[in-house]
C-alpha positions as CSV (number, residue, x, y, z in Angstrom):
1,X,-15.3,-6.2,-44.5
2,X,-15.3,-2.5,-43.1
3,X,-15.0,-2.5,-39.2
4,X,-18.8,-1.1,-39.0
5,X,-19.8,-4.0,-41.0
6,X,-18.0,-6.5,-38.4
7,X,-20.9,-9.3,-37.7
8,X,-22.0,-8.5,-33.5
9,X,-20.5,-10.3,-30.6
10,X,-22.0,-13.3,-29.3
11,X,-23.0,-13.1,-25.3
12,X,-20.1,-14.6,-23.7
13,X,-17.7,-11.9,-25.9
14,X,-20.1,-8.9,-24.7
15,X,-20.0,-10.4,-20.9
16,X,-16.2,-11.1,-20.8
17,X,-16.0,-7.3,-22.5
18,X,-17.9,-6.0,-19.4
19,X,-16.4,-7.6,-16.9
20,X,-13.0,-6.5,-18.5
21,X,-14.1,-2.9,-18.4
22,X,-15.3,-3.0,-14.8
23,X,-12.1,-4.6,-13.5
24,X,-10.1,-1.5,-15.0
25,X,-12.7,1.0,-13.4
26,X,-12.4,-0.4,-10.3
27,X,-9.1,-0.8,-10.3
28,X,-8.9,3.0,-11.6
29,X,-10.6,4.2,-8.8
30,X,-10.0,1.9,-5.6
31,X,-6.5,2.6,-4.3
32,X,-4.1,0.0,-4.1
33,X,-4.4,-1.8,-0.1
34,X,-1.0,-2.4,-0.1
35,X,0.0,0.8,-0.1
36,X,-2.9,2.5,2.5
37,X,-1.9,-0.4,5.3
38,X,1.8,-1.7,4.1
39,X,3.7,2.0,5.2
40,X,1.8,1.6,8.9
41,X,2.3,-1.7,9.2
42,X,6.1,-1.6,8.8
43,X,5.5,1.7,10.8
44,X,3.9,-0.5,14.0
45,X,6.8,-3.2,13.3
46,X,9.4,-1.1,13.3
47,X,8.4,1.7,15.7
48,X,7.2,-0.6,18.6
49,X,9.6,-3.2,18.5
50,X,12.1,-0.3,18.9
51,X,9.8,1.0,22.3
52,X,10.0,-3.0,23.4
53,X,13.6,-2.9,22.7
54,X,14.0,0.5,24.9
55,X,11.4,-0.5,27.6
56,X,11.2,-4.2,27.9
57,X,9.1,-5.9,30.7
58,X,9.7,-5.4,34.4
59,X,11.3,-1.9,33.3
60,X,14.1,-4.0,31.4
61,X,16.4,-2.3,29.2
62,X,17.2,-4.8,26.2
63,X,19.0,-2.5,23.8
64,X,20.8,0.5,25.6
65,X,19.6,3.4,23.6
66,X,18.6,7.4,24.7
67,X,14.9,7.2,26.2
68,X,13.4,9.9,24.2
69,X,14.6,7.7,20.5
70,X,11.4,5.0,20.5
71,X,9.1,7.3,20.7
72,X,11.1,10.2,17.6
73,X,11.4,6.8,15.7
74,X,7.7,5.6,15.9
75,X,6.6,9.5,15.3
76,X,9.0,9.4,12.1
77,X,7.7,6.0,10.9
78,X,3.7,7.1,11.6
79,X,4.8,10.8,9.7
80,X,6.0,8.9,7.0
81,X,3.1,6.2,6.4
82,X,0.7,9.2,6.8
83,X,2.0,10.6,4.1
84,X,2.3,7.7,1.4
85,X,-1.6,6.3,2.2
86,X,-2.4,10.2,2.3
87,X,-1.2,10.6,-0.9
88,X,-2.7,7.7,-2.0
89,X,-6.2,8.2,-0.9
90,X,-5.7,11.9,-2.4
91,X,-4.9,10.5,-5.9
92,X,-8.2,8.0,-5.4
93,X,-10.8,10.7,-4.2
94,X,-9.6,12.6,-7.7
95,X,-11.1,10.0,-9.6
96,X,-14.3,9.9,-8.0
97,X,-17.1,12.4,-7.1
98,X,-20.4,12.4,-5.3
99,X,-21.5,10.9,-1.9
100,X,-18.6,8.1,-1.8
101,X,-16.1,11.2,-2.6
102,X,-17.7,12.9,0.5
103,X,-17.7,9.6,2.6
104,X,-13.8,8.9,1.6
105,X,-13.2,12.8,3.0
106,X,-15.1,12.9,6.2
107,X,-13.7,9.6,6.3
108,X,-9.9,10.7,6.3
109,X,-11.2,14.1,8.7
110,X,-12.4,11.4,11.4
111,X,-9.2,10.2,11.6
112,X,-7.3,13.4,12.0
113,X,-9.8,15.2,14.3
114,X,-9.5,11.8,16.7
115,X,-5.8,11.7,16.7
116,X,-5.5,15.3,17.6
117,X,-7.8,15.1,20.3
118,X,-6.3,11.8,21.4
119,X,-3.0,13.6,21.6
120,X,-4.0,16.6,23.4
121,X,-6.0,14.8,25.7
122,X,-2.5,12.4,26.7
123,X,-0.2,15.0,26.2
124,X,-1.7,16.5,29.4
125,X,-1.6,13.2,31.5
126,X,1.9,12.2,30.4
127,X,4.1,14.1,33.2
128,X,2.1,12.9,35.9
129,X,2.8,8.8,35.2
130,X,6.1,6.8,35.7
131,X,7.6,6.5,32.1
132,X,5.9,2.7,31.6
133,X,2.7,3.3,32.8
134,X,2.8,6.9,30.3
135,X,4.0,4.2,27.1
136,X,1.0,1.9,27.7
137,X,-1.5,4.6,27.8
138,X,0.1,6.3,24.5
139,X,0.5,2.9,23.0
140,X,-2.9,1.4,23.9
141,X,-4.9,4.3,23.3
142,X,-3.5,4.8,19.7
143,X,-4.1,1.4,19.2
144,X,-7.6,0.8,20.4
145,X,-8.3,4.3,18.3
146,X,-6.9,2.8,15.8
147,X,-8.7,-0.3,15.5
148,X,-12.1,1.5,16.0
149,X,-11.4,3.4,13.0
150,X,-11.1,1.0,10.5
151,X,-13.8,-1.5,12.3
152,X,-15.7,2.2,11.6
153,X,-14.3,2.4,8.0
154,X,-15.0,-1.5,7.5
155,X,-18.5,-0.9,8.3
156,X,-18.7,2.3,5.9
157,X,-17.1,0.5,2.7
158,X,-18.6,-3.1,3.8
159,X,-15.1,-4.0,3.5
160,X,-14.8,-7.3,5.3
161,X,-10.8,-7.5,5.7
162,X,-10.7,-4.0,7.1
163,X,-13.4,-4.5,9.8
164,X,-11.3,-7.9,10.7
165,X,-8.5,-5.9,11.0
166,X,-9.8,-3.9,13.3
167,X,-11.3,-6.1,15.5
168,X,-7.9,-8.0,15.5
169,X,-6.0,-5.0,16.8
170,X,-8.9,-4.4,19.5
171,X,-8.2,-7.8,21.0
172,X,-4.4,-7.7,20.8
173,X,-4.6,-4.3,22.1
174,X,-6.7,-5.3,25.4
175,X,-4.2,-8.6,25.8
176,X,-1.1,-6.4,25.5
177,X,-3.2,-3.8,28.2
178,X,-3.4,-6.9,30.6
179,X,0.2,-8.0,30.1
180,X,1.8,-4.6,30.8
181,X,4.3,-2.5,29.3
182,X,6.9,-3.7,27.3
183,X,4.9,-6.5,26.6
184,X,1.9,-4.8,24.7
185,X,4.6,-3.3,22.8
186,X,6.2,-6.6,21.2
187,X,2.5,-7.7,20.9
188,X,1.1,-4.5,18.6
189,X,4.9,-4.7,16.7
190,X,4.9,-8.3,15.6
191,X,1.1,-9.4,15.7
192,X,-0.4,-5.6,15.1
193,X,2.1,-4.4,12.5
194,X,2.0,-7.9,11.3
195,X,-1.7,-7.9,10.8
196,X,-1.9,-4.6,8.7
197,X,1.1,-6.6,6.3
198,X,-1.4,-9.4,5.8
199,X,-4.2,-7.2,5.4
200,X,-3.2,-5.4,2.6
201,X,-1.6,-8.4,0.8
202,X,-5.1,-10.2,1.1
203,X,-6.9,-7.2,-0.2
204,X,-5.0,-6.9,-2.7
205,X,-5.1,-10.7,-3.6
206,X,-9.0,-9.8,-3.7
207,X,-9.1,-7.1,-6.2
208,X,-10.8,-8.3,-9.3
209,X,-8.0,-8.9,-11.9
């Protein structure tokens, strides 16, 4: 029998056919989790356990270790995690075009514009603080930013996980405010980086396969 001749699928071969074709698109276009949260939160681990290490609590030094190194190996960690999920989302907007291409852009501008501004604003502030007090305010201001943006970005994609995320990191961040330095830092390395590690695993374990 010739191929155009072949008798037509029943519903359950047509529906299992669909469902097969949408998995690929959407896993064509959506860009893999684990790779837009797993480079920060290895980022958070390493960087602010390194700062918690440098500037314990009660101005403690654990690990003996120049004071201007947490800080050059958090900025090298966040340089490199920009990059990979910038990358990433780069290769993903490519496959897509319209509003949700213009969403994912404006999306990804947010996040510089804030972090520039963020920067400028505590760049300005920093000389005028004792060293702890000037950590906290970097540290807790990234992170509150930080978790605004992807409550912001949950609410934009109705993406449940990264909305939880962010709200997670907005609590730890206030709790690690209230404890001080050194402490906020251990908090936002093991619970904060921790979280994004999760997140991404779980979002990735939701992906339709």
């Amino acid at each position: 029998m010739e191929e155009d001749e072949q008798p037509p699928l029943d519903a359950a071969e047509s529906l299992r056919l669909i469902r097969q074709e949408q998995t690929a698109t959407v896993r064509r276009i959506v860009p893999d989790p684990r790779l837009l949260l797993w480079p920060w939160g290895v980022a958070w681990l390493l960087g602010f356990t390194v700062f918690f290490l440098r500037y314990g609590p009660d101005d403690r030094v654990l690990v003996a270790m120049p004071s201007w190194l947490p800080l050059l190996v958090l900025l090298a960690l966040i340089l490199v995690a920009g990059t990979i999920t910038g990358i990433v989302g780069a290769r993903a907007a490519r496959q897509v075009t319209g509003p949700t291409s213009r969403q994912g852009a404006m999306y990804g501008f947010t996040w510089a514009l804030a972090f520039a501004g963020m920067i400028s604003v505590l760049n300005r502030l920093g000389d005028q603080l004792p060293v702890g007090l000037t950590n906290l305010i970097w540290a807790g201001t990234m992170t509150a930013l930080t978790g605004a943006l992807h409550m912001a970005g949950g609410a934009l994609w109705n993406d449940r996980t990264l909305f939880r995320l962010g709200a997670f990191l907005s609590v730890i961040n206030v709790v690690g405010v209230i404890l001080g330095p050194g402490w906020h830092a251990l908090i936002v390395a093991v619970l904060g980086g921790g979280g994004m590690l999760v997140a991404g695993l779980v979002s990735w374990l939701r992906l339709p396969r």
